[in-house]
Backbone bond lengths (Angstrom), bond angles and torsions (degrees), N, CA, C in turn:
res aa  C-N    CA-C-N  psi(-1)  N-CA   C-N-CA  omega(-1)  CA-C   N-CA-C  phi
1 X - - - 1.454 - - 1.537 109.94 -
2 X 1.519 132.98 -47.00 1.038 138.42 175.20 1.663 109.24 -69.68
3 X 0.996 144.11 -18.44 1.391 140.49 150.70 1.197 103.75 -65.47
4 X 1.424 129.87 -52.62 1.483 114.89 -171.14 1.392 118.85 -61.44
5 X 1.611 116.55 -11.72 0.926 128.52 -168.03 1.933 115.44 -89.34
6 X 1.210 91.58 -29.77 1.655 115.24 169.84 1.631 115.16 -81.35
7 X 1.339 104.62 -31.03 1.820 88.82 168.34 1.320 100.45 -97.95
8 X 1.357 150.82 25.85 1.290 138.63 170.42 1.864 102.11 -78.36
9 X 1.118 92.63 120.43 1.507 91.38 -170.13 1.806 100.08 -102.88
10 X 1.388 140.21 -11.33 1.377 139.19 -137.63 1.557 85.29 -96.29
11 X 1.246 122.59 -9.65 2.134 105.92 175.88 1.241 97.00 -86.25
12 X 1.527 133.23 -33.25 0.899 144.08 158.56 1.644 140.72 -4.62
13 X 1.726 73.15 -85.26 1.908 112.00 152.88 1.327 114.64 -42.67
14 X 1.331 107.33 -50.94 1.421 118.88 -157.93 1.872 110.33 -68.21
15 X 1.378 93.17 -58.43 1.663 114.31 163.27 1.452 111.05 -39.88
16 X 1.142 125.66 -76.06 1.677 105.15 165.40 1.095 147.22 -62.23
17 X 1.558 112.79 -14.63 1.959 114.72 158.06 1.528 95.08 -65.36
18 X 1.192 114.81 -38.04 2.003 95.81 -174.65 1.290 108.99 -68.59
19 X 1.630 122.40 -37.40 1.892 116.03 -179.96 1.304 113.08 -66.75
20 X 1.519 109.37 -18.43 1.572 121.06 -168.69 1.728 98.95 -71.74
21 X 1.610 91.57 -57.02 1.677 104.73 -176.20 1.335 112.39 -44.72
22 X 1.609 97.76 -57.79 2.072 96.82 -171.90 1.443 101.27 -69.91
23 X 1.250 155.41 -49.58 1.152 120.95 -164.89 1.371 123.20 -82.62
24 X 1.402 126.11 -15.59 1.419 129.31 129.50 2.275 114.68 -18.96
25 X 1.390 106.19 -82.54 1.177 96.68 165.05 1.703 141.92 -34.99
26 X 1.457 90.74 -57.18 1.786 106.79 160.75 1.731 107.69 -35.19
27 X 1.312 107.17 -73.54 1.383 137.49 -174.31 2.185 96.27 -35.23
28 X 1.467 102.19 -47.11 1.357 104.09 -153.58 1.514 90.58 -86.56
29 X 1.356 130.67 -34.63 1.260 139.53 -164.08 1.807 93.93 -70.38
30 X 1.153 107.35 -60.47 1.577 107.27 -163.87 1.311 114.15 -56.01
31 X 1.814 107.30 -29.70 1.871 109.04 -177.70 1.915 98.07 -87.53
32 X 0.795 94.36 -31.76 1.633 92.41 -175.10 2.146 98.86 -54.99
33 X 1.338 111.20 -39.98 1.433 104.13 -160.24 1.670 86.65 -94.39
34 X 1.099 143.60 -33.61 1.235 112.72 171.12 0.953 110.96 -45.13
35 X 1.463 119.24 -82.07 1.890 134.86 -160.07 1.456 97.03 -28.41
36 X 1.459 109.00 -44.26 1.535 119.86 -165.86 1.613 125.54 -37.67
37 X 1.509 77.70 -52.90 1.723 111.82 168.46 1.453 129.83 -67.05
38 X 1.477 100.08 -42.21 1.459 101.85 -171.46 1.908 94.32 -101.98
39 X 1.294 125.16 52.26 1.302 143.30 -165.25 1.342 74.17 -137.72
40 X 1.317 114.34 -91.56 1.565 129.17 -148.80 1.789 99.24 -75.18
41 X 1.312 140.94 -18.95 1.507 104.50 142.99 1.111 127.62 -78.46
42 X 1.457 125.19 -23.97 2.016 117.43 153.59 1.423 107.37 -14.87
43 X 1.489 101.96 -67.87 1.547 125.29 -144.68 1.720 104.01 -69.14
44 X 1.343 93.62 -53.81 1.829 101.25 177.72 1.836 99.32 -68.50
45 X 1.301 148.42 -35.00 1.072 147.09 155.32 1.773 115.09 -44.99
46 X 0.817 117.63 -59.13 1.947 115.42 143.82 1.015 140.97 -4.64
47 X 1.881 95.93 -77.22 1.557 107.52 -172.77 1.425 90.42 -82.61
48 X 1.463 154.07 -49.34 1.395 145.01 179.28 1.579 95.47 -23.72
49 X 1.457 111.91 -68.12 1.595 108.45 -153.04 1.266 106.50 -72.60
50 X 1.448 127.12 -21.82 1.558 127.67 169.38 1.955 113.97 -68.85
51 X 1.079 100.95 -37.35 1.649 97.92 166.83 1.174 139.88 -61.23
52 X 1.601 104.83 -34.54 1.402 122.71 -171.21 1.744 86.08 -82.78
């Protein structure tokens, strides 16, 4: 039983679709808040030149 328990590889499996998943997320979070940013100084760069 304790050998069977050592080749069970599927918690395994499981453990790296989740490290896979989060740094996927990380990955999406970090480009999402750049763009985010360099969106919204476009945008505030804009309304400056529309005011003046």
């Amino acid at each position: 039983m304790f050998a069977r328990f050592l080749k069970d590889e599927s918690g395994a499996t499981a453990i790296e679709y989740g490290l896979i998943a989060a740094l996927i997320a990380v990955a999406i979070i970090g480009g999402v808040t750049a763009l985010g940013t360099s969106t919204n100084d476009t945008f505030n760069a804009v309304a400056d030149k529309i005011a003046v």
